[in-house]
DSSP file (Angstrom, degrees, kcal/mol; ACC not computed):
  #  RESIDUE AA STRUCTURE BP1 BP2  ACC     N-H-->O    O-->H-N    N-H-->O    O-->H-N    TCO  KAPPA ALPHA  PHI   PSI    X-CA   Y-CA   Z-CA
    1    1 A X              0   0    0      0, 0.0     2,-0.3     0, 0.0     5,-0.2   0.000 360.0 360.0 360.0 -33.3  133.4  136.4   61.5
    2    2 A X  B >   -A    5   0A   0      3,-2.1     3,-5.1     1,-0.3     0, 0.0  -0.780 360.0 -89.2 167.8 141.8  130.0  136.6   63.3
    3    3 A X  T 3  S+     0   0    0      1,-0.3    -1,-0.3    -2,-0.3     0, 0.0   0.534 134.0  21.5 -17.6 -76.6  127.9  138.6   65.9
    4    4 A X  T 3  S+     0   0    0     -3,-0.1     2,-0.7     2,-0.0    -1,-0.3   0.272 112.1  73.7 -95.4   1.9  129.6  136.1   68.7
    5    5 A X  B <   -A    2   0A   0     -3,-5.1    -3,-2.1     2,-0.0     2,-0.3  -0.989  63.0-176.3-131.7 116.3  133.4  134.5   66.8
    6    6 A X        -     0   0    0     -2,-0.7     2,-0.4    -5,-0.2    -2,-0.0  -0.984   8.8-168.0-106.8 133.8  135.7  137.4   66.8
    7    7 A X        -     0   0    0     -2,-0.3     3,-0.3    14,-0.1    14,-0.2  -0.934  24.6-145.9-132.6 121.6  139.2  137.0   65.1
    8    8 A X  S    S+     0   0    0     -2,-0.4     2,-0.2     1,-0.2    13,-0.1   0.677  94.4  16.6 -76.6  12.4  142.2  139.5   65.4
    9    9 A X        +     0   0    0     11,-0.2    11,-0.5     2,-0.0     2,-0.5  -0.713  64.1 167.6-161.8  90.1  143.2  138.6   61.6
   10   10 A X  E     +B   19   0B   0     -3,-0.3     2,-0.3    -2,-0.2     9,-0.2  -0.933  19.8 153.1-103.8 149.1  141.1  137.0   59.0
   11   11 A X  E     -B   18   0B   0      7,-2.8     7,-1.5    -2,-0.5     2,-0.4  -0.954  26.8-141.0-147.9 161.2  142.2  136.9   55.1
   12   12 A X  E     +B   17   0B   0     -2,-0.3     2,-0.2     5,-0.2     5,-0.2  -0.998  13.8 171.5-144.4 168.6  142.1  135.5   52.1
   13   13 A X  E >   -B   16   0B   0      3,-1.1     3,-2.4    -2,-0.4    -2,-0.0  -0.999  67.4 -58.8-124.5 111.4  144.2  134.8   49.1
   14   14 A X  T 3  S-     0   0    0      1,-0.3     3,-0.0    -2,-0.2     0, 0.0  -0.323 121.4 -18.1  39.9-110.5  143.5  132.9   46.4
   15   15 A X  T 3  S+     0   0    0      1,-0.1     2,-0.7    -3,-0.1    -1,-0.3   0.117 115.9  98.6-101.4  18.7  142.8  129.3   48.1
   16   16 A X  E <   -B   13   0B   0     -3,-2.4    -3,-1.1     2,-0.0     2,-0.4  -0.839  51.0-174.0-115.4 102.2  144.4  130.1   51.2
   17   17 A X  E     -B   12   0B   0     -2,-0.7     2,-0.3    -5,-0.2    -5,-0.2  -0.743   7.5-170.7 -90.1 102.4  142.3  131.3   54.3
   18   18 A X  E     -B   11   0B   0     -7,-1.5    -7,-2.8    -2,-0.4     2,-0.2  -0.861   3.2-177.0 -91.7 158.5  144.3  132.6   57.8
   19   19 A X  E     -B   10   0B   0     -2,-0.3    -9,-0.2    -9,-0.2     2,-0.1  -0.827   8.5-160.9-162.2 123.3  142.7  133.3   61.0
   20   20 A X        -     0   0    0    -11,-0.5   -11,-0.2    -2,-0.2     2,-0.0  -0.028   7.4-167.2 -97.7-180.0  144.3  134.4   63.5
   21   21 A X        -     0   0    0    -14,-0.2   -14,-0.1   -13,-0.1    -2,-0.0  -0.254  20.4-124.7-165.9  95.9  143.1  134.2   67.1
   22   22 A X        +     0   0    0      1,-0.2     0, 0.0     2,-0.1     0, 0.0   0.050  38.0 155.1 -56.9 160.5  144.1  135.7   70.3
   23   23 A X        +     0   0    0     22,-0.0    -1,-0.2     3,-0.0    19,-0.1   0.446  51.5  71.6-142.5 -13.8  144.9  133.4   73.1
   24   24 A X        +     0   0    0      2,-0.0    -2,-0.1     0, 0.0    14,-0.0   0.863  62.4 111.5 -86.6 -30.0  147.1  134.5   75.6
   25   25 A X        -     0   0    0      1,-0.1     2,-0.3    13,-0.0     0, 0.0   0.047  37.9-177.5 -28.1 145.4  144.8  137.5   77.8
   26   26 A X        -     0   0    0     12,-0.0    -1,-0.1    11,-0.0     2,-0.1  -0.819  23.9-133.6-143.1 120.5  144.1  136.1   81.2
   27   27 A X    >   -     0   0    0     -2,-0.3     3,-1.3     1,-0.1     0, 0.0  -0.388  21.5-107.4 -72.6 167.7  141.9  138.8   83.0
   28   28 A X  T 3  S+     0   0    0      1,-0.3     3,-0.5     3,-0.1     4,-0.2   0.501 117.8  60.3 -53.2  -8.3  142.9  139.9   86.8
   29   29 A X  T 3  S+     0   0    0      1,-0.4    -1,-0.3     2,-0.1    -2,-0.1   0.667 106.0  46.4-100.7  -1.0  140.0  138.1   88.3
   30   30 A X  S <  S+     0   0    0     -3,-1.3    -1,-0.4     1,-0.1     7,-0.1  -0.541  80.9 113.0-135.9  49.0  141.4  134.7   86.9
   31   31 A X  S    S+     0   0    0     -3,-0.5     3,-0.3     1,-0.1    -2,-0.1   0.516  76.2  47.2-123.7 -22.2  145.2  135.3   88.1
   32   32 A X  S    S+     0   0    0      1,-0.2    -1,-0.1    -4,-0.2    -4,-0.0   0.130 117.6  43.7 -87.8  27.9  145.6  132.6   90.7
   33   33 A X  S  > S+     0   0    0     -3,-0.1     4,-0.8     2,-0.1    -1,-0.2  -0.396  75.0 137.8-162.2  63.0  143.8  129.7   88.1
   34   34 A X  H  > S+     0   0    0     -3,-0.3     4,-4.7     2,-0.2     5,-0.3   0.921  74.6  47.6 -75.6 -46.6  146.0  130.9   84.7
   35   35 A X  H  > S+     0   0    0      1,-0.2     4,-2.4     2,-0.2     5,-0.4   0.972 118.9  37.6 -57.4 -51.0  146.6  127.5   83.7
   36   36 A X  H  > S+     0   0    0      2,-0.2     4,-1.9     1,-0.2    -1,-0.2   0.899 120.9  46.0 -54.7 -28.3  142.7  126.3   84.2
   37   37 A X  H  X S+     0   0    0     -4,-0.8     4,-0.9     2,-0.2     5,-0.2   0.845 114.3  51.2 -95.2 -36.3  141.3  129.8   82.8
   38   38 A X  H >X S+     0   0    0     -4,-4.7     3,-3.2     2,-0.2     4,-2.4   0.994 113.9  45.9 -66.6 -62.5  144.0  129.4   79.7
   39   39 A X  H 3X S+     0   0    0     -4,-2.4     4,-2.9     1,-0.3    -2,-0.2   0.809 111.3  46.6 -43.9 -46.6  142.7  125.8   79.0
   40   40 A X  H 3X S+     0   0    0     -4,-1.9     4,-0.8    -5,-0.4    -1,-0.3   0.701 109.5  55.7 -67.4 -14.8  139.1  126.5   79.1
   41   41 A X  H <X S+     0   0    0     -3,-3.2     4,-4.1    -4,-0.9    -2,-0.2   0.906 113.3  46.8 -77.8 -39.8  139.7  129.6   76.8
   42   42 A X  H  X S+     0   0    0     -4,-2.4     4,-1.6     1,-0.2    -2,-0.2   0.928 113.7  43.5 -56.9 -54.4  141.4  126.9   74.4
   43   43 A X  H  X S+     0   0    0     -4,-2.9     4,-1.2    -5,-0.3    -1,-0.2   0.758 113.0  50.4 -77.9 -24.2  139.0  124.4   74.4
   44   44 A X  H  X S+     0   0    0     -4,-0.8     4,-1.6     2,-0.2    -2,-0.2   0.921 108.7  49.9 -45.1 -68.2  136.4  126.7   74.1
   45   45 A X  H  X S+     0   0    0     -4,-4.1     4,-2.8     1,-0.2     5,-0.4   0.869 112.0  54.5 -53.4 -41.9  138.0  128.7   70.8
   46   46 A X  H  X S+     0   0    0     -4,-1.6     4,-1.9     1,-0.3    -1,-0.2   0.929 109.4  44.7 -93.5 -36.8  138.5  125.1   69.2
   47   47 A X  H  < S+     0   0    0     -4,-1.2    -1,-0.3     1,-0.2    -2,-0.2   0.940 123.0  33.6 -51.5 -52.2  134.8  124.1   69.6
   48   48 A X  H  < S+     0   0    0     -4,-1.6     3,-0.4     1,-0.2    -2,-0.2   0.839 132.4  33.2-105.3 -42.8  133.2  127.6   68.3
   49   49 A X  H >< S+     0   0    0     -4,-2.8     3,-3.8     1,-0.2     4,-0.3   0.779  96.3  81.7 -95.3 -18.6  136.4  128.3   65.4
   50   50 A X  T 3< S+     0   0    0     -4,-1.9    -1,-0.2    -5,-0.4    -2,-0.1   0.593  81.5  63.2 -65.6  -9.9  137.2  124.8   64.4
   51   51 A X  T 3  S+     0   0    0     -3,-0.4    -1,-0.3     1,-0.2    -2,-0.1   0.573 102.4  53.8 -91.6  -9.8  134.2  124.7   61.9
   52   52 A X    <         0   0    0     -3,-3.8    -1,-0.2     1,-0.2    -2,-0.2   0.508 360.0 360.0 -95.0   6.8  135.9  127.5   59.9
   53   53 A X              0   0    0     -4,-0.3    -1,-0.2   -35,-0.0    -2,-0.1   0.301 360.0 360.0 -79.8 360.0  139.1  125.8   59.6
């Protein structure tokens, strides 16, 4: 999408735009704090993707 917003799936179709986005990874160094390290990934991705939505 751009140098820094990466997407595993973008298309379009006529008028209709997906974008896909992984969300689930949680790396090894972050395995006792999944739920905080999943939430900050989330809230993070909706700040930086939400403006292509």
């Amino acid at each position: 999408m751009t140098d820094i917003l990466v997407c595993d799936i973008f298309a379009k179709k006529g008028g209709n735009t997906l974008i896909e986005i992984e969300t689930g990874f949680t790396p090894p160094e972050h395995a006792m704090d999944t739920i905080d390290y999943f939430s900050a990934r989330i809230m993070s991705k909706i700040a930086r993707y939400s403006q292509h939505c």
